[in-house]
C-alpha positions as CSV (number, residue, x, y, z in Angstrom):
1,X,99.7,26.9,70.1
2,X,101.8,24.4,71.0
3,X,102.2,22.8,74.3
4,X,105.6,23.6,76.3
5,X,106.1,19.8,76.9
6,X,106.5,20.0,72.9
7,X,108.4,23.3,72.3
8,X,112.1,23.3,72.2
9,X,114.3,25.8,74.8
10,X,116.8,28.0,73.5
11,X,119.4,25.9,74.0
12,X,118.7,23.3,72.0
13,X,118.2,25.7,69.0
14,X,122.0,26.6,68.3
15,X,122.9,22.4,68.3
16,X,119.6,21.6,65.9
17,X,120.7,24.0,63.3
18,X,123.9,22.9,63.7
19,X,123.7,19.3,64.0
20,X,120.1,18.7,62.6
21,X,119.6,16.9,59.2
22,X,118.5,19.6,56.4
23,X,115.3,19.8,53.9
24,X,114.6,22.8,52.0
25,X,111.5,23.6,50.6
26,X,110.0,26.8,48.9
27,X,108.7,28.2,52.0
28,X,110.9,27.1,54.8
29,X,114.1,25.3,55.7
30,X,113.3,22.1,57.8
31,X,115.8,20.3,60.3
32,X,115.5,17.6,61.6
33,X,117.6,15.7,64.9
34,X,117.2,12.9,67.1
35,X,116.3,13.5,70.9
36,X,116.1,11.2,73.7
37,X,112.5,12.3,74.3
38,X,109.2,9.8,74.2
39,X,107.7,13.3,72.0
40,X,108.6,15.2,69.0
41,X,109.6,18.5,70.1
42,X,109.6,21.6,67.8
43,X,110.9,25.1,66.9
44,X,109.8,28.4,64.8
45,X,112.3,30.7,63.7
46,X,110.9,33.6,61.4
47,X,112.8,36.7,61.3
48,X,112.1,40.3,60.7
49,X,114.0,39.7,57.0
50,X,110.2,37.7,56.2
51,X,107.9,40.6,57.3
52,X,108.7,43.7,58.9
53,X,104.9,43.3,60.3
54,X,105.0,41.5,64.0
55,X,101.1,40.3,63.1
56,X,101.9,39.0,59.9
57,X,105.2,37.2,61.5
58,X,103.3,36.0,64.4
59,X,100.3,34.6,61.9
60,X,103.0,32.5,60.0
61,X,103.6,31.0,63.4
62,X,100.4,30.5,64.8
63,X,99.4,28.7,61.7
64,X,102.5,26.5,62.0
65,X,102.1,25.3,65.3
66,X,98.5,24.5,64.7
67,X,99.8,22.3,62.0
68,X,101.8,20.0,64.4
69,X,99.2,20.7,67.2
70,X,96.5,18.7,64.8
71,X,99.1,16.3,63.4
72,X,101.2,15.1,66.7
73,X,100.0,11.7,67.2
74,X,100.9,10.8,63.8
75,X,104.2,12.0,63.8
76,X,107.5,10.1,64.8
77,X,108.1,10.5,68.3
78,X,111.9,11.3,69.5
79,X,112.9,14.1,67.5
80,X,113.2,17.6,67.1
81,X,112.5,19.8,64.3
82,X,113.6,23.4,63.6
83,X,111.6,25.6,61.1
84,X,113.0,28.4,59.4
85,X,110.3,30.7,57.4
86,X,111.4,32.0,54.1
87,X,109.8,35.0,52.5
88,X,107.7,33.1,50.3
89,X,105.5,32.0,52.7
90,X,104.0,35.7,53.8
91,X,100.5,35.8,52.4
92,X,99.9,31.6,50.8
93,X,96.7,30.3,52.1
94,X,96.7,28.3,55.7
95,X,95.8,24.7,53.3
96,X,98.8,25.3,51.3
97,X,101.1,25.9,54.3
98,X,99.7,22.6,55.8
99,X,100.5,20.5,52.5
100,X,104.2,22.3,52.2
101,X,104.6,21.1,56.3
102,X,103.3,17.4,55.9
103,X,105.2,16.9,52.3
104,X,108.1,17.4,53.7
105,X,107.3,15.4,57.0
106,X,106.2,12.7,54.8
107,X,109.5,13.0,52.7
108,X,112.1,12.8,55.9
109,X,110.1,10.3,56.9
110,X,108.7,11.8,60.2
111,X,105.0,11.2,59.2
């Protein structure tokens, strides 16, 4: 899991989804917004809508979070990012998860 020093608060959900720069993809939604942080900071939002199942939910996540955990010192530090899981993702293979993430960290320019 990730850290809490790089895990975003409630709070700062609402104004990243509604400030935060936009990047869809097949599996998620990714936005991105500039913090005033020395880290990158980030956020998980997968609703029931994706899987009625808590464990298959709470996999998506896991996997996720591993995928910044491994990749934070080569990310862009100061900002924060906001995932929102589509249905799409529930049952795709941990390696193909991990390309989707760093495309499109590679294509906002965060990696």
């Amino acid at each position: 899991m990730v850290s809490r020093k790089y895990s975003l608060q409630a709070k700062d959900f609402s104004r990243i989804l509604k400030q935060g720069r936009i990047f869809n993809t097949a599996y998620f939604r990714l936005r991105s917004l500039p913090n005033n942080f020395p880290n990158i900071r980030v956020g998980i939002i997968i609703s029931a809508k994706v899987s009625k199942k808590a464990v298959l939910r709470n996999r998506l996540k896991r996997q996720i979070s591993e995928i910044f955990r491994l990749n934070f010192s080569k990310l862009q530090p100061g900002y924060d990012i906001v995932i929102t899981v589509s249905g799409s993702m529930v049952g795709k293979k941990y390696q193909e998860i991990k390309e989707e993430v760093l495309r499109a960290l590679k294509t906002i320019k965060l990696f």
